[in-house]
C-alpha positions as CSV (number, residue, x, y, z in Angstrom):
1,X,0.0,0.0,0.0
2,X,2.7,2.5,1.2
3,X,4.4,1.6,-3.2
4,X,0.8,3.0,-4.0
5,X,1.2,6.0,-2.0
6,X,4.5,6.9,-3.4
7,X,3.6,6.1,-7.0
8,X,1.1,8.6,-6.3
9,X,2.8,11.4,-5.4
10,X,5.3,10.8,-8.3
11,X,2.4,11.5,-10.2
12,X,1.3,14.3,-8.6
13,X,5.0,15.7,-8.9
14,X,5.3,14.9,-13.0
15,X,1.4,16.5,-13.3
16,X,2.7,19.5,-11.1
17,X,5.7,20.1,-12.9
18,X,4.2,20.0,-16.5
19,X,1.6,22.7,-15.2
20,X,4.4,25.1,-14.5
21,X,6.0,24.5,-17.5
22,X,3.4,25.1,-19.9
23,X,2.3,28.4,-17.2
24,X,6.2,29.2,-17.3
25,X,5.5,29.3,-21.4
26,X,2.6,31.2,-21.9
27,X,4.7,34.5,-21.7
28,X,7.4,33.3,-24.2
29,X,7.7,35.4,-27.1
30,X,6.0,33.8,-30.3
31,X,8.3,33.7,-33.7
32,X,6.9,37.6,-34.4
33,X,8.7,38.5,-31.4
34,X,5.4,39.5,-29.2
35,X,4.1,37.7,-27.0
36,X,0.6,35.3,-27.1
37,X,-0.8,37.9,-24.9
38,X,0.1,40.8,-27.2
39,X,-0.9,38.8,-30.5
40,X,-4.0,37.5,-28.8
41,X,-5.4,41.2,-27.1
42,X,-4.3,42.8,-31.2
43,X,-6.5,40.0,-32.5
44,X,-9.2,40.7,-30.0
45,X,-9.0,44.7,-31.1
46,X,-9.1,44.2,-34.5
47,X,-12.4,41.5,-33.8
48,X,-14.3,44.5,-32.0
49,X,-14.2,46.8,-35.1
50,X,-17.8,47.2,-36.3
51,X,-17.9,46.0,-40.0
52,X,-21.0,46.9,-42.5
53,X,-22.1,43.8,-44.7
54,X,-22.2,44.7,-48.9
55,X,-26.0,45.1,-48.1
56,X,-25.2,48.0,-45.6
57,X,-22.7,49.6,-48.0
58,X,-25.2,49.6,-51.2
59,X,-28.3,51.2,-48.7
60,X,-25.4,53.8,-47.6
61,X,-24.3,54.8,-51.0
62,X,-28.1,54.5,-52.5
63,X,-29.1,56.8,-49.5
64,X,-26.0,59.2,-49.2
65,X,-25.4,57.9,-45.9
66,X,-21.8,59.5,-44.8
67,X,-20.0,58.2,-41.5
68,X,-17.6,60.8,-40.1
69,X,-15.0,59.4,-37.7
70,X,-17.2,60.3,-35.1
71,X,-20.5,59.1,-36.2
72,X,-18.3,55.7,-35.8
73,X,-17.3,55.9,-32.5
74,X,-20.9,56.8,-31.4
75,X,-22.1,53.8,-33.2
76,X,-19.8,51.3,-32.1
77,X,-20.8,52.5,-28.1
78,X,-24.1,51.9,-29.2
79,X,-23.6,48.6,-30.2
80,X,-21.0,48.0,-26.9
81,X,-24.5,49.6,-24.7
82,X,-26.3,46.9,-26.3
83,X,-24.3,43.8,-26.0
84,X,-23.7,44.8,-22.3
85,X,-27.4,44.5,-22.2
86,X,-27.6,41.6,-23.6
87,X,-29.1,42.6,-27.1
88,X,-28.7,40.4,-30.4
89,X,-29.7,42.6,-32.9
90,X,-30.6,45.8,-32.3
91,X,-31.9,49.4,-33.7
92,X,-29.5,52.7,-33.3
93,X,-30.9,55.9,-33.7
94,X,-28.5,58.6,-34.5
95,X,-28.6,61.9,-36.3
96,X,-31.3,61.1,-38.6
97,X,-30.0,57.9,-39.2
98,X,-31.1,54.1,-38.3
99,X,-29.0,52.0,-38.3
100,X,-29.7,47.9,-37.6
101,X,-26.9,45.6,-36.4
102,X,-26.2,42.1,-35.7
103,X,-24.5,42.9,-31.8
104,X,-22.8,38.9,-31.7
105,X,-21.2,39.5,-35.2
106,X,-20.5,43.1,-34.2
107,X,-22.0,43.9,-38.0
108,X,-24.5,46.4,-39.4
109,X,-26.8,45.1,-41.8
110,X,-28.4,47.8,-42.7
111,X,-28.6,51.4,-42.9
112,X,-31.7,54.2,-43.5
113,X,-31.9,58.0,-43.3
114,X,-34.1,61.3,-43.2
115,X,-37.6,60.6,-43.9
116,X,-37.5,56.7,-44.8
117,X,-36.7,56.5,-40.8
118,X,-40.5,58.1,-40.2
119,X,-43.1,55.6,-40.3
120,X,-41.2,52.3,-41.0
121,X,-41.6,49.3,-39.4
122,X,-38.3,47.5,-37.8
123,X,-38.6,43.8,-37.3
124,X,-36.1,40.9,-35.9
125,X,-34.5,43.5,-33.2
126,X,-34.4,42.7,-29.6
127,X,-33.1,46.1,-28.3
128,X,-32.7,49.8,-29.3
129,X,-30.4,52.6,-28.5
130,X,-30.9,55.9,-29.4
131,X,-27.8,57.9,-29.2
């Protein structure tokens, strides 16, 4: 019984010490140079970016829909307001502008302005900010 107990241990030991090398390797740089943790939070960054299906972009062009740099950052709160909330797909009013995005894929799907706003009917959102 006692062999048991020390075979067990030894196990223990081997399990331990391959734990705290693979810990021990996680801040190793990568063949780039940066680390996984620098690789992984640029990847994440770049993830976060709101993109506009081709839909999106032919509704903005057919409707002179113009983004500013700032009209950007406002939208992409928006849709950070609405994940925190727990919203899928949601409306964002801004400016004279509607705007419908798909929160998970952090994608808008569609775009609308001035008067085509008033008196249309949105469907398949589960949230809306107006900002």
């Amino acid at each position: 019984m006692r062999l048991d107990h020390l075979l067990e241990q030894q196990r223990a030991r081997i399990l331990t010490d391959q734990l705290q090398e693979k810990a021990a390797s996680v801040g190793q740089k990568t063949h780039s140079g940066d680390s996984f943790d620098k690789i992984l939070q640029k990847q994440l960054e770049g993830a976060q970016k709101l993109s506009f299906t081709k839909h999106a972009q032919m509704r903005m062009s057919e409707r002179n829909i113009n983004l500013t740099e700032r009209h950007l950052e406002r939208l992409d709160q928006a849709v950070k307001k609405a994940g925190q909330k727990g919203v899928k797909d949601t409306l964002i009013l801004m400016d004279q502008m509607a705007f419908i995005v798909s929160v998970i894929n952090n994608t808008v799907v569609t775009a609308i302005n001035g008067d085509d706003i008033e008196g249309n009917v949105f469907t398949n959102i589960d949230g809306a900010v107006v900002v």
